[in-house]
C-alpha positions as MATLAB code, in Angstrom:
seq = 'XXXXXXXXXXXXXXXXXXXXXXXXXXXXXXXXXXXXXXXXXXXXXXXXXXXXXXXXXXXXXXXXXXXXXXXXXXXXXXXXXXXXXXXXXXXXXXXXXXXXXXXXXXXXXXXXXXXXXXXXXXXXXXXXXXXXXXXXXXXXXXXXXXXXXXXXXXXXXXXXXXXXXXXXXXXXXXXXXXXXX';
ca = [
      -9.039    1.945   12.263;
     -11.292    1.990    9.114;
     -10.913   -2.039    9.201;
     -11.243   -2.557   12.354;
     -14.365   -0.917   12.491;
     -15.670   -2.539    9.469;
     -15.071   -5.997   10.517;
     -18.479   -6.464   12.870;
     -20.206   -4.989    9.722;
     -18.567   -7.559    7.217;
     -18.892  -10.692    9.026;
     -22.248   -9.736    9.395;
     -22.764   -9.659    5.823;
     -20.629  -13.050    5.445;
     -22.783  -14.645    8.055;
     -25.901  -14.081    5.935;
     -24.071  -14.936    2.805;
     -25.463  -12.010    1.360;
     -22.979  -10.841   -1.676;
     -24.201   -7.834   -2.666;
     -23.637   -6.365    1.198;
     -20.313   -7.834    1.230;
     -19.427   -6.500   -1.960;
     -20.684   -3.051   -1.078;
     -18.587   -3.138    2.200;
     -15.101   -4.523    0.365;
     -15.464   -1.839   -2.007;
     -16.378    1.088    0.480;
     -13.223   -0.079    2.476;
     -10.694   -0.186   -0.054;
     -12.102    2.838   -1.459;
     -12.347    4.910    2.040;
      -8.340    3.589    2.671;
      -7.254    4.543   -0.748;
      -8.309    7.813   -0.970;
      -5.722    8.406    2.379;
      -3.377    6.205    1.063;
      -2.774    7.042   -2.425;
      -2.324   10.498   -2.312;
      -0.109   10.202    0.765;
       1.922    7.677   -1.078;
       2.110   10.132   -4.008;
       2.935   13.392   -1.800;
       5.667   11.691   -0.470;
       6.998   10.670   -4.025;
       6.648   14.198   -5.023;
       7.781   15.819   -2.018;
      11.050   13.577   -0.881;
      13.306   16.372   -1.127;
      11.576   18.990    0.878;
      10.543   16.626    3.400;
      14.327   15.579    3.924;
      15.521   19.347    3.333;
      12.810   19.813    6.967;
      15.311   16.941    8.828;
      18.358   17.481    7.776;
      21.177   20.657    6.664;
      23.363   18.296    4.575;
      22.883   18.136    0.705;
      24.778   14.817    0.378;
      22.083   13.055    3.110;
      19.440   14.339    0.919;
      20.707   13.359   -2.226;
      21.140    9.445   -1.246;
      17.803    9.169    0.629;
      15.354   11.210   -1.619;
      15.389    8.424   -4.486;
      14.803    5.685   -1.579;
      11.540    7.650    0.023;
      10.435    8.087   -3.181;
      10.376    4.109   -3.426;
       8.952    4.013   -0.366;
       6.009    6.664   -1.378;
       4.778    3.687   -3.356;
       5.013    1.384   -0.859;
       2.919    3.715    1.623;
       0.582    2.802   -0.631;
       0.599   -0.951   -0.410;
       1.042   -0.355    3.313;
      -2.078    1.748    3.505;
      -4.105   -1.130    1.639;
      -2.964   -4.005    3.301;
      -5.087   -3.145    6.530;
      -8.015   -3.208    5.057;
      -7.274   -6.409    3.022;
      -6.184   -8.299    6.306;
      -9.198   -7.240    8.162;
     -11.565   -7.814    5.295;
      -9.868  -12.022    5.123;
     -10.209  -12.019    9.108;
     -13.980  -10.999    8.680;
     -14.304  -13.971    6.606;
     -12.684  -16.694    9.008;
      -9.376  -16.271    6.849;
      -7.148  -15.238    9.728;
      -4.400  -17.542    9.126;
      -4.090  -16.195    5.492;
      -2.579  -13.035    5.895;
       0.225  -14.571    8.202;
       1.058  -16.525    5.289;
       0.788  -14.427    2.415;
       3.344  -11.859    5.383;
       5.807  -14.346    5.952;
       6.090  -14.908    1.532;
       6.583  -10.826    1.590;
       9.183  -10.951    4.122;
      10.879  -14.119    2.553;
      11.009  -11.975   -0.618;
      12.194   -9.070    1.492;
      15.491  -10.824    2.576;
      16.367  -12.195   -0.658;
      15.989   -8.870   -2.989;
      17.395   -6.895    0.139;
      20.169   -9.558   -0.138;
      20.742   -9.659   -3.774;
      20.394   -5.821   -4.576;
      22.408   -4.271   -1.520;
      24.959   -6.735   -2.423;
      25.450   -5.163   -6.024;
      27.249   -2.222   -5.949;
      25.510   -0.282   -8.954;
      22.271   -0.640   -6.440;
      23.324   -0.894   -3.196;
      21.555    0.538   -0.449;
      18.454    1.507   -2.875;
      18.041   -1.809   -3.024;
      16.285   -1.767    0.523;
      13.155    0.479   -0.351;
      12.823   -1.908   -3.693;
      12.922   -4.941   -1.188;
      10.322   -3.547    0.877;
       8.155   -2.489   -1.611;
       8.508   -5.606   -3.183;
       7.598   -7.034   -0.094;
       4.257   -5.075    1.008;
       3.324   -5.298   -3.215;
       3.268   -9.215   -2.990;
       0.873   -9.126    0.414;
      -1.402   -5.905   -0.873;
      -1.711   -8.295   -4.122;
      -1.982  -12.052   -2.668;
      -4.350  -10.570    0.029;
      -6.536   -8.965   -2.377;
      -6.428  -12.399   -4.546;
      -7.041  -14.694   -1.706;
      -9.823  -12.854   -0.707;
     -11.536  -12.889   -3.926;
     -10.653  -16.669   -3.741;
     -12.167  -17.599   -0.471;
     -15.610  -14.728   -0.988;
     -15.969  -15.476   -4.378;
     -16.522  -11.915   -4.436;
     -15.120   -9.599   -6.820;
     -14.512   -6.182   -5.623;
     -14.625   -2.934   -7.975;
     -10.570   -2.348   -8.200;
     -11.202    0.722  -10.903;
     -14.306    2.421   -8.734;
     -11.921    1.440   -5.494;
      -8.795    2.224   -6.150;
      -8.590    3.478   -9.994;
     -10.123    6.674   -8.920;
      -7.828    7.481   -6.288;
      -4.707    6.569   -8.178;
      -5.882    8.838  -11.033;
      -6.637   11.693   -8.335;
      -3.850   10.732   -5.811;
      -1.184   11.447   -9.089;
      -3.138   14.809  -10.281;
      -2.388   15.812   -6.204;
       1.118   14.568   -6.428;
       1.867   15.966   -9.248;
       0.489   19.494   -8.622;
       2.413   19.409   -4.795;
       5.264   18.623   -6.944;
       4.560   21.318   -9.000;
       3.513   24.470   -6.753;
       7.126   22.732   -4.518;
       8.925   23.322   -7.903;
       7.311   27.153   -8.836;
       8.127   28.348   -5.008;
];
């Protein structure tokens, strides 16, 4: 929703090549989404097992698919990026690039879903890596293709350095206070 909304106001400021607006904009985006993102990606890292203790009664379930949320707690995080980063290329006439840099992450998908599942050490927590893997590479190439085509370097420490640092202090004290009770 945040991107969506943000578009009108980016183009806007891509139409009047003016780099200090756009700047301002990328970085109040990325910053608005990460400070949802990250800490949701981290609660869910920190709080696997009582999440999957609310769905299910058996131990053994819980035991296989904690590790693989936690994987996927990081890739919330990528997930919860990528919006932005799509809408933010779209704003800028890039709409073909995101397609691209999605069909690269779900080429990389298939072949480290392929390669790890099919190794029995790994095995099915090879799909979370695959799929983190996957939404990694677009969060990543998105972000890079956008500085590319804008020429406009956004803030990553003020954006998203500040919410990692604050998202792992909340992740880490849910884990905590989980742990004490």
């Amino acid at each position: 929703v945040l991107g969506v909304s943000a578009i009108p106001i980016l183009a806007s400021a891509w139409t009047k090549r003016d780099a200090d607006e756009i700047k301002s904009n990328v970085n109040t985006m990325l910053r608005t989404t990460a400070v949802v993102a990250v800490p949701a990606g981290f609660g869910i890292i920190a709080m696997s097992g009582p999440i999957l203790d609310l769905l299910y009664d058996d131990p053994h379930i819980i035991a296989v698919a904690a590790p693989n949320l936690r994987v996927l707690g990081i890739c919330a995080i990528f997930a919860g990026l990528n919006g932005p980063l799509t809408n933010m290329l779209q704003a800028i006439g890039r709409q073909g690039v995101p397609l691209r840099n999605i069909a690269v992450g779900v080429v990389l998908k298939i072949v480290i879903n392929f390669v790890l599942v099919g190794t029995p050490e790994i095995n099915i927590f090879g799909v979370p890596i695959g799929t983190t893997v996957c939404y990694a590479y677009i969060c990543i190439a998105n972000l890079v293709c956008f500085i590319k085509y804008s020429h406009v370097v956004p803030n990553i420490l003020l954006s998203i350095g500040k919410p990692l640092i604050c998202g792992a202090a909340c992740g880490a004290t849910a884990w905590l206070v989980s742990f004490l009770l």
